[in-house]
N, C-alpha and C positions, 0 to 999 in steps of 0.2 A: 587377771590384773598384772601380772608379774612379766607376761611377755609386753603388754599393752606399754607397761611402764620404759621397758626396751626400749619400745618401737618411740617411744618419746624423745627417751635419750637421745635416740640415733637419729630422729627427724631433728633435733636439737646441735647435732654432729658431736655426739659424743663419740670418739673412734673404738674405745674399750666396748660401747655396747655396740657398736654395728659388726667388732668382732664376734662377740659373744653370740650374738644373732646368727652370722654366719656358720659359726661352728657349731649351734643347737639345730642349725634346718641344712647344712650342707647335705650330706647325705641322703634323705631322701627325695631332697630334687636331682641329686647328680643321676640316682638310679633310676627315678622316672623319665630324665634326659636320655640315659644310658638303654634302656627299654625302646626307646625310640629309634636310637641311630646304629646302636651295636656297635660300637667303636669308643673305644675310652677318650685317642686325643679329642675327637672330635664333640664329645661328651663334658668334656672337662672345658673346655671352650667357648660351647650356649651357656653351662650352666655360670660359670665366671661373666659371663655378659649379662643374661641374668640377673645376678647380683647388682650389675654395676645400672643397669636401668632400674631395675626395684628401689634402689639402693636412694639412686638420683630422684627419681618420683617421689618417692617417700619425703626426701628433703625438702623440695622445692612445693611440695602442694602440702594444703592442711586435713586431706580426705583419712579419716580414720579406716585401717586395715585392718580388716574383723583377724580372718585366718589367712595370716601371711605368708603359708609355704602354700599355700593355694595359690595366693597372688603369684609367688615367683614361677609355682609349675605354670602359671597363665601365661606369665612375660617369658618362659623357656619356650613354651609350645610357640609363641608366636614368634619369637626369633626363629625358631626351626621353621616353620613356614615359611618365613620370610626367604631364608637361605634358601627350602627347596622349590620357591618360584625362581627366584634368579638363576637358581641353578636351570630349571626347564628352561626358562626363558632362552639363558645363554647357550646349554648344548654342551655338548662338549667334541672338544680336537680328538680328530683320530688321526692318526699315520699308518696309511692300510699296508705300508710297506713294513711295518712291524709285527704286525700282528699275525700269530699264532693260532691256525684254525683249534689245535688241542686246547688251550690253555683259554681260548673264549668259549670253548662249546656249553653251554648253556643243560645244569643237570633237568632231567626228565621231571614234568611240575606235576607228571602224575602222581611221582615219588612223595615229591614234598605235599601232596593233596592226601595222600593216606596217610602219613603219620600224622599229618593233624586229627585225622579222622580217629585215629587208635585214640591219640591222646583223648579225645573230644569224649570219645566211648570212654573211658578210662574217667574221666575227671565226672562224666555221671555215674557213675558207678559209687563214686564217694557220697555220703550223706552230708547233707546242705551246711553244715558249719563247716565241714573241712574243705568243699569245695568254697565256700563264699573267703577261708581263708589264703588259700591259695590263689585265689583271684587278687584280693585282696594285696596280698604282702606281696607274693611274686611276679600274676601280670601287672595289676596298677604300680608297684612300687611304694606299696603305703608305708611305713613303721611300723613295729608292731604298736607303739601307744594310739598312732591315727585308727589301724585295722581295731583297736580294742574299744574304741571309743563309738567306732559305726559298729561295729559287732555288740555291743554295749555288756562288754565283758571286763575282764583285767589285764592285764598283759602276759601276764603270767601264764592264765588261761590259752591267750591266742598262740602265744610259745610253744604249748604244749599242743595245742588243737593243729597248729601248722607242723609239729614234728609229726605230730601224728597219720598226718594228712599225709604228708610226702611221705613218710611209709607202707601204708595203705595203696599210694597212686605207684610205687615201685613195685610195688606187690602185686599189684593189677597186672601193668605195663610186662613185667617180668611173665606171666602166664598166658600172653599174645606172641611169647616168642615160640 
C-alpha cells in the first residue's frame, strides 16, 4: 500500500514522491544495470534514462505498476538493447595507423573459460541457500529485502546466509589454488 500510494503521488507529479521513489529503488537497478555493462559512467546513464522513461510512462498512462523496480530493470534492459543494436548496427571507426598489436591482442578465452569453470565447481560445492543467495544478491543484483522475500526468509537471515556463503565460496576457491 505504501509504495502503491507513491507511485500515485508521483503519477499525480508530486516531485517529493518521485524523489522518494527514486532514492528507495536507485540502487538496486544501478547494480543490475552495472552487472550488465561493467562500467559505472556508462551505468549511471541507462539507469538515469531509465528513470526518466519509467518516470514519464507512469505519468502519462493510468496502467497500475505491480512491482516497480521490475518495471524499471525492464525499461534499463531495454534501453541497453537498444544502445547495443545501434551500436552493432553502426560499427565502429578504426584508424589502423594507430593501433598497437600489444595493446589489442586479445587475452586467451581458454583462460577466461576455466575460471569460470573453477568458480562454477566452486559455487556447487555450496549447499542450495547459499548458493541461490549468491545468485541471487551478487549475479542478479537483487537487495537483500527483494533476495528475502523470493528466498521467503528475513533479511537479516539472507545477510547472514550471503556472509556466509562468500566465505565458504573463498574457502573453496582458495583450495584450487
Amino acid at each position: 500500500m505504501f509504495q502503491e500510494e507513491k507511485l500515485q503521488k508521483a503519477h499525480d507529479g508530486d516531485l517529493k514522491a518521485i524523489e522518494e521513489i527514486c532514492s528507495l529503488t536507485w540502487e538496486p537497478v544501478y547494480r543490475f544495470v552495472y552487472y550488465k555493462v561493467q562500467n559505472r559512467q556508462e551505468a549511471e546513464d541507462i539507469t538515469q534514462e531509465a528513470y526518466v522513461k519509467a518516470l514519464s510512462y507512469l505519468q502519462r498512462s493510468d496502467v497500475k505498476i505491480e512491482k516497480f523496480i521490475g518495471f524499471l530493470k525492464t525499461t534499463a534492459l531495454n534501453i541497453l538493447r537498444d544502445k547495443w543494436r545501434k551500436k552493432k548496427r553502426r560499427g565502429s571507426k578504426v584508424n589502423y595507423d594507430e593501433i598497437s598489436p600489444a595493446q589489442t591482442a586479445v587475452d586467451d578465452a581458454t583462460e577466461a573459460s576455466t575460471q569460470r569453470a573453477v568458480i562454477q565447481d566452486a559455487m556447487n560445492k555450496l549447499n542450495g541457500e547459499q548458493r541461490t543467495v549468491i545468485e541471487l544478491r551478487i549475479l542478479k543484483g537483487y537487495s537483500t529485502y527483494e533476495a528475502a522475500k523470493i528466498m521467503n526468509k528475513k533479511e537479516g537471515t539472507v545477510r547472514v546466509l550471503q556472509y556466509r556463503a562468500l566465505k565458504n565460496l573463498a574457502a573453496i576457491l582458495k583450495s584450487y589454488d
